[in-house]
N, C-alpha and C positions, 0 to 999 in steps of 0.2 A: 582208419585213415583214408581209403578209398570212398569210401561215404562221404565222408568231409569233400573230399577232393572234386569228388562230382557233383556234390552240393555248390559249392564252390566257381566252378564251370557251369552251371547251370545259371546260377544269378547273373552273373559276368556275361550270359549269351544271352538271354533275358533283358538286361541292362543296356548290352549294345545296339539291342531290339528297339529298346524305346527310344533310344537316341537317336536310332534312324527314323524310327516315327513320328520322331517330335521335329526333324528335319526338315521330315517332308512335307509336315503339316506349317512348320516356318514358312517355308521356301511357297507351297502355296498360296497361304495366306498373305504374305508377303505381296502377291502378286494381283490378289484381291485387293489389296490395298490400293496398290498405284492403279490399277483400273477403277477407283473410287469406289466398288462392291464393299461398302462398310458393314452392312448387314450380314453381307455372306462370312469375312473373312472375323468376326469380331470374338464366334466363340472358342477359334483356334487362339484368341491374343487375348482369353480371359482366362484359359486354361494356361499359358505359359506364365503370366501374370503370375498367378496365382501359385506355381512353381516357384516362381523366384522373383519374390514380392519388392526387392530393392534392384533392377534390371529397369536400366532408365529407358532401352528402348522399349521393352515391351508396355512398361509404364505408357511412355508418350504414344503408342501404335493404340492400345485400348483404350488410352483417354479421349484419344481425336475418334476413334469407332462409334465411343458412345456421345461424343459430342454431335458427332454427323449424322447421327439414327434421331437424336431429339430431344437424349438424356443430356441434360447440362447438369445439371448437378451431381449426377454420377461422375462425368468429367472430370470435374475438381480436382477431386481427389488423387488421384491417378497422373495425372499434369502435372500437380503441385511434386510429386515424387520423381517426374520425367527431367521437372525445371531445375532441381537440386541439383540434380548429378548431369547439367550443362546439354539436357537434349536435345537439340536445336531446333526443332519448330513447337517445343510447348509452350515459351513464351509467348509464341504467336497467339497458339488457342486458347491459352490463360487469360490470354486478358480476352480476348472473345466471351469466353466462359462469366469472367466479371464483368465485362458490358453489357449482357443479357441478365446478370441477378440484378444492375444498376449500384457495381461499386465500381464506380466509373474512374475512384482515383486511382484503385489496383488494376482496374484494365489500364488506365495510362503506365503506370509504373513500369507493370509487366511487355508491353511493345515498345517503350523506348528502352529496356533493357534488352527489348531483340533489334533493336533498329539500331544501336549499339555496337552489338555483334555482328549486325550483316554489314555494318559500318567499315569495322575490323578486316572483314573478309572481301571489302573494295567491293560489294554487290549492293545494285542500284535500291534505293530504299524510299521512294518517291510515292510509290501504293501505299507504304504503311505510314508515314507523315503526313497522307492525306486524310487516312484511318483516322489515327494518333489527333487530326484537331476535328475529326468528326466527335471523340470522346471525351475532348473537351467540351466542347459543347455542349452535349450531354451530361454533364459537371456541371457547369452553369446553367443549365436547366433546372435540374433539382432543387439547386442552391436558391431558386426562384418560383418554386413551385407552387401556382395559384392556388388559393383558400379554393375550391370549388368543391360545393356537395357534392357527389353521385351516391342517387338514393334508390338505383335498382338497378340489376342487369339479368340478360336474358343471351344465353348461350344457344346458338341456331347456325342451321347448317351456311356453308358461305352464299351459296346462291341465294338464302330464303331472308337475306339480316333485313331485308324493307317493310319483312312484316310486322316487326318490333317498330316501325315506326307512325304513326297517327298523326298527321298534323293538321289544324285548322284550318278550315276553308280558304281564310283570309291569309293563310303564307304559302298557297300555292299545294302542287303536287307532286307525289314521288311514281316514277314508274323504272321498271328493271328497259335496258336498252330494247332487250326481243318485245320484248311486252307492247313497247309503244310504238314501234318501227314495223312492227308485225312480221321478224325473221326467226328463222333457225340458227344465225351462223353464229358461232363463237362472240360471244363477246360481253364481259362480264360488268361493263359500265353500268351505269344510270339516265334516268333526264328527270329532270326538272321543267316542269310547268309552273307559271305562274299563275297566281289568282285570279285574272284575266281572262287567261285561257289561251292569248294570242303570241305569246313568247317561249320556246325552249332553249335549254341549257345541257350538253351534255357532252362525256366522253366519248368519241370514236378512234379506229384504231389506222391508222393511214397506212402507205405505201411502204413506209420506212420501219413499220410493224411497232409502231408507237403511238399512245394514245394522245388526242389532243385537246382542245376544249371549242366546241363548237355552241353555235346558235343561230336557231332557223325562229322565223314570225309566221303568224295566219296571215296567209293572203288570200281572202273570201274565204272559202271554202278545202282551201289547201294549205300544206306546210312548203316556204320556199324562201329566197332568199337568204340562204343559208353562207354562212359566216365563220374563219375560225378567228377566236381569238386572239388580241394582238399580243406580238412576240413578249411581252413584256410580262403579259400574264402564260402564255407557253414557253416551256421551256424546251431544251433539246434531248430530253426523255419524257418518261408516261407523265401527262396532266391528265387527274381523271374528277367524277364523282362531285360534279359542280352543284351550291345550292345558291340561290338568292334570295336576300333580304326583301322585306314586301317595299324597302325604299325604291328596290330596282338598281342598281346601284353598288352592292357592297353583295361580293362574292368568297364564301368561302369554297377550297378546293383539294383534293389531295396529290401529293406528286413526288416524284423521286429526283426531283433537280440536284444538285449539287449545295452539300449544307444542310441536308436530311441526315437525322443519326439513326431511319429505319430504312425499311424500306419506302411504303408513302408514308410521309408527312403531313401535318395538313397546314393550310396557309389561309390567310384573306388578303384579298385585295378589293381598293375601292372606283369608280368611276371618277372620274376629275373632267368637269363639266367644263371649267375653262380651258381643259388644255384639252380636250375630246380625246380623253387616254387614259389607261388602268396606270393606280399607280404604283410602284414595286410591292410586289405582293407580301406580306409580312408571314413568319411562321410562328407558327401560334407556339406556348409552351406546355411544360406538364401540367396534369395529368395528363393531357391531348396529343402529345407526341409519347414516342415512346421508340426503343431497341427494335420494334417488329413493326407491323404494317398497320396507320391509322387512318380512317378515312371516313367520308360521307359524315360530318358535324353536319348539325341540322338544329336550330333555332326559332323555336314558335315564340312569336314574339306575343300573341295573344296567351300562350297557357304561362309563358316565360316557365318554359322547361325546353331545355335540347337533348341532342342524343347525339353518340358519337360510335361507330364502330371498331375495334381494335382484334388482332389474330394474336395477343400477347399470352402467351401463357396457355394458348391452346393449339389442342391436336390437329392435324393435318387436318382440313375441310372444316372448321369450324371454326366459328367468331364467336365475340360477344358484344353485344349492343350495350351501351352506358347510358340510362337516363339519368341527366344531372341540372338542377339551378342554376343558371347563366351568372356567374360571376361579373354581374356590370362594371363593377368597381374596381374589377381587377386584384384583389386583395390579395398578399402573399401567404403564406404561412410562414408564422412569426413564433421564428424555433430558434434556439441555438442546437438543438439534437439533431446529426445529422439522419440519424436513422428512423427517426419521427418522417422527415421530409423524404428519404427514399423510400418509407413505406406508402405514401401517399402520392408521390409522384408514378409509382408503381401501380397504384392500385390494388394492393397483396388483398385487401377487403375496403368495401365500400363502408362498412360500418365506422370504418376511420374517420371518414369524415363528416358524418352525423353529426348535428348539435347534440350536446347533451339531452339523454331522455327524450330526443325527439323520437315521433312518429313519422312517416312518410304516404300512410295506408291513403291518405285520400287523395295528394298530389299523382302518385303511383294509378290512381282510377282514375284522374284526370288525365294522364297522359294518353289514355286510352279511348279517348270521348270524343268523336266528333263534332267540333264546332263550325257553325256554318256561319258565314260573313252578316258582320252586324251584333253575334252574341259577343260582348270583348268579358275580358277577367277586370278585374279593379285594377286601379294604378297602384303596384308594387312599392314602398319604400324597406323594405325587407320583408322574409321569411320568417315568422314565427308559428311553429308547431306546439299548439295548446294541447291538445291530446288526440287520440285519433281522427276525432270526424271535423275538428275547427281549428284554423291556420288562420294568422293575425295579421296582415300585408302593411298598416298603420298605424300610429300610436291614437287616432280616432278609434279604432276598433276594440279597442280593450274594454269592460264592464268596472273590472275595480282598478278604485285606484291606486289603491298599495300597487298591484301590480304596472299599472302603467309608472310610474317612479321609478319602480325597479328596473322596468325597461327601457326607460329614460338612461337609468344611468347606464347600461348595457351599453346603450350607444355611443355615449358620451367614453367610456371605458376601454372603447374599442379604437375610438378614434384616439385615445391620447396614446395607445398603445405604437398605434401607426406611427403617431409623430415619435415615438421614443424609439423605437426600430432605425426610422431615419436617421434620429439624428445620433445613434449607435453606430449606425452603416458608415455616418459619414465621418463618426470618431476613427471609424477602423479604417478607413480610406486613408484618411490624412498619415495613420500612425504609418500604414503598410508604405507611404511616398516620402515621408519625411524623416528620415533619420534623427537628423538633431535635434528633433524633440519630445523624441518617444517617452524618456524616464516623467518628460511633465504629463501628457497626455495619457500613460496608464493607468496613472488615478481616477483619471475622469472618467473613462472608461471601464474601469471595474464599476465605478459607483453608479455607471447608463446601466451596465450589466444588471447589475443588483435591483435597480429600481422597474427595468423591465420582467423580471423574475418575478416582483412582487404581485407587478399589475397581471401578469396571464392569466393565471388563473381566474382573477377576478368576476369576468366579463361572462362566464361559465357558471361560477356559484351564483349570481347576481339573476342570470336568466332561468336558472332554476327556482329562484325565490318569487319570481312573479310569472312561472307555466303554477308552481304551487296556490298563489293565490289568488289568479284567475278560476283556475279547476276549482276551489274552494268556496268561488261565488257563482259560477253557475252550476253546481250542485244543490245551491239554496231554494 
């Protein structure tokens, strides 16, 4: 019985051991916490977790630890267990968490159920309302998300992303700020030269420690008359990362105005000759915007390939530059799948939006090639990849003719698709405004539905049947 009994007292003083150590190691971590030290305090709140796996606070302390280090996805998980059992700030990071995977309707879900609550608790809720239609937005982005190739990307450190870019003589020049200014001091802008040589374009950082958009001319022999941009294209945060168009004229830029659902956004704005003024500058959508930071689009109008750089989806100090096909046409992707469209507004892989069985291997060398003023490309009427080394810009350029047919009807196929989209968008408009006449209107409607279903595919198996018997005669 003594045995026992000391056995007994032993664990019991042992046990109260850990309880003071797990205390103490609370009561610290704890304090890591509100000094924002997420890194430091994260593996005292992975180990209590992991004690008492249903413990809403420790849930919500570890989910926002790993959220603030980088882990989002880790996050989730841990949130989602914080949000159940009423932990008061997971909702917040929840939908953070879903606004960076781009399930933008659960991140709204998730902060108007906290904006709800702080509603409840008579606490001002005016940040997260402003959040809340930033994530709309973002919602209506996707739900919009341009047809656009991107047919390579190249992961490079953030100072180095201009070396990913080539452009032709004829659309001017890319220089980093130090570079062209000939300084040391901080500053992570750009300029832009034009193909002239006597105009720049670029970010600098002013008085009020914000960047703006400026532009200086050659005057003889020197750079002056320098200029910032009028209020309408700056805003009253960072404007940076300015390019123009060879019209001179029509400027794309990146910026964190108000209405941004990242950090920069990118925008264009154009010159208005009569009214001698930019005019509101438009923001572009997905792929090009995105949850994190996009910036410096760049458009060679001669190779018609751009590039864009984005830090989505990557580690501290590193970017990825996106070469892609300029979208003239603006074309949507034409899904009912909403996960089709967030993958691709996402960019989770560029292989998504590859034409079928296309190649890209020689556009890809092209973007790489120095053009000097006077070589041009041929006039574009689309992109077709015949197979590695030959790309079809014409329906002149085809050899057979089965194959030009085929790609006749492509075209034709694709265009009836558009109008069938429309005029589905505009069945579903009327249904979602008009009540009284919804029972007649969803027949019509199923049967758009059905008749657009048929044609998708189409326009796919149809471009396949003449890359096949193109390849089939110049093999002859």
């Amino acid at each position: 019985m003594k045995t026992i009994s000391a056995k007994i007292v032993c664990v019991m003083a042992f046990a109260a051991t850990c309880i003071n150590i797990g205390a103490q190691s609370l009561d610290q971590a704890k304090r890591l916490y509100n000094e924002g030290k997420y890194a430091e305090c994260m593996p005292a709140f992975e180990k209590l977790v992991k004690q008492s796996p249903n413990n809403s606070s420790y849930n919500q302390w570890y989910g926002i630890c790993c959220y603030e280090t980088g882990n989002v996805n880790e996050a989730e998980k841990y949130l989602k267990v914080a949000a159940s059992r009423n932990a008061p700030d997971a909702l917040k990071y929840l939908s953070e968490v879903y606004f960076k995977q781009y399930r933008f309707e659960e991140a709204a879900t998730n902060l108007e159920d906290y904006i709800e609550a702080m509603t409840k608790k008579k606490q001002d809720t005016q940040v997260f309302e402003k959040r809340l239609e930033q994530i709309k937005n973002a919602a209506r982005m996707v739900d919009k998300v341009e047809n656009v190739q991107i047919i390579d990307s190249i992961i490079t450190d953030k100072n180095k992303f201009l070396t990913a870019y080539t452009l032709s003589e004829e659309c001017g020049t890319l220089y980093t700020y130090n570079d062209f200014f000939e300084t040391t001091l901080a500053n992570g802008s750009t300029v832009y030269m034009n193909q002239k040589g006597n105009k720049v374009y670029y970010g600098q950082e002013t008085e009020d420690k914000q960047y703006c958009l400026y532009t200086q001319s050659r005057l003889l022999d020197k750079w002056g008359d320098k200029k910032e941009l009028s209020e309408t294209v700056n805003s009253s945060v960072d404007d940076n990362f300015p390019f123009v168009l060879p019209d001179g004229a029509t400027i794309y830029f990146a910026s964190k105005r108000e209405g941004t659902i990242g950090g920069y956004d990118l925008y264009v704005t154009r010159y208005n000759i009569n009214s001698n003024s930019y005019l509101a500058p438009e923001q572009l959508g997905m792929p090009f915007n995105s949850p994190y930071n996009d910036y410096m689009v760049v458009y060679d109008e001669v190779k018609n390939l751009g590039w864009f750089v984005s830090d989505r989806f990557q580690p501290e100090g590193k970017v990825c530059v996106y070469l892609f096909i300029p979208n003239t046409k603006n074309e949507r992707i034409i899904s009912d799948n909403p996960e089709l469209k967030r993958k691709r507004a996402a960019v989770f892989s560029i292989h998504d939006s590859w034409a079928q069985d296309a190649n890209y291997a020689n556009l890809i060398e092209l973007a790489h090639k120095e053009i000097t003023i006077g070589k041009k490309q041929p006039k574009r009427d689309f992109v077709f990849v015949v197979n590695d080394k030959v790309s079809y810009y014409k329906l002149a350029d085809f050899k057979s003719t089965d194959a030009r047919n085929s790609y006749e009807k492509v075209i034709a196929l694709r265009k009836q698709i558009k109008e069938q989209q429309a005029k589905l968008d505009k069945l579903r408009d009327t249904y979602s405004s008009v009540s009284s006449k919804r029972n007649e209107l969803k027949p019509t409607i199923l049967q758009a539905e059905k008749e657009l279903d048929e044609l998708l595919p189409q326009p796919d198996a149809m471009e396949k049947q003449a890359r096949n018997a193109e390849n089939l005669l110049l093999k002859k």
